[in-house]
N, C-alpha and C positions, 0 to 999 in steps of 0.2 A: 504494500500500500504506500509505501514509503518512495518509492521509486516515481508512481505517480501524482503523488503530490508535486515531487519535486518535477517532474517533465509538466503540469499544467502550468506551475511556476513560473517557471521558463517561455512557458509559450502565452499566457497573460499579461509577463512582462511591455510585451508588445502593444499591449493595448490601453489605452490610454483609463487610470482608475476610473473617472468618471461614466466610462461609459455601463460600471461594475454597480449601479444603484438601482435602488429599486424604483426610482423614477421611472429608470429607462425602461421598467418589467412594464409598471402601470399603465403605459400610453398603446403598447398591441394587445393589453389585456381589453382596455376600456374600447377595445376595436373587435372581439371576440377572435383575435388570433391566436395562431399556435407559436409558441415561442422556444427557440434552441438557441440555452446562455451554458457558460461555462459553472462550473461544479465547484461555485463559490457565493459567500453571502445570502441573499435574500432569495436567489437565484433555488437555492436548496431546497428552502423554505416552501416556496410555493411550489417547486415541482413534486411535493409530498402533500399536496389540495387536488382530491379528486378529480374536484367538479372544471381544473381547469388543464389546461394541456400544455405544458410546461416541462420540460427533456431540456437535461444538464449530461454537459461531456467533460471527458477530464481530458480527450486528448482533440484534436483537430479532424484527426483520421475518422471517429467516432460520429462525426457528424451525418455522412453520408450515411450509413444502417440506420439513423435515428429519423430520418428521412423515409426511406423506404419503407421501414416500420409500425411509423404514424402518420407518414403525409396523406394520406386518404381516409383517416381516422376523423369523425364527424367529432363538431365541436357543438356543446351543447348550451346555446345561449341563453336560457334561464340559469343555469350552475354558476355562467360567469359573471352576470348581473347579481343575480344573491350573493356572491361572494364579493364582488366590489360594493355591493351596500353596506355587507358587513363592516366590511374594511371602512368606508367611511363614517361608518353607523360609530366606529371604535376612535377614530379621529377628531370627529366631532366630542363627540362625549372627553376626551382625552382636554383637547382644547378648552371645555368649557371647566371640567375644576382646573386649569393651572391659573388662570386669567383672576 
């Protein structure tokens, strides 16, 4: 496991942090796309949410099978709206006791 860590390392290096937030997850989520991020952060997180379709790789090579896999894989857009209200529905509420 230890090996792969360090090769996504290497190969994230490359890529600019920012584009590693969950902002950038939020905006093909709020579009009911299927999304393929690397095997880090928030990225984890959601691709362990049923209702959403979401495939994290650790290597670059891994992309292509993750493709063929799921790219014809129906996306279910009630799962993804309930789960983006949640997420706001927790924002909001978060928002209002720190204020």
């Amino acid at each position: 496991m230890k090996v792969v860590g360090e090769c996504i390392k290497q190969e994230l290096c490359k890529i600019p942090e920012t584009v590693l937030s969950s902002a950038l997850l939020m905006n093909p989520l709020s579009k009911d796309a299927k999304v393929i991020a690397p095997c880090v952060g928030s990225f984890i997180d959601y691709s362990k949410e049923d209702r959403l379709k979401v495939f994290t790789f650790n290597l670059f090579v891994e992309i292509e099978s993750i493709v063929k896999k799921y790219g014809l894989e129906e996306i279910d857009i009630r799962g993804y709206k309930l789960f983006l209200w949640k997420i706001r529905g927790q924002i909001l509420e978060y928002n209002s006791s720190t204020c």
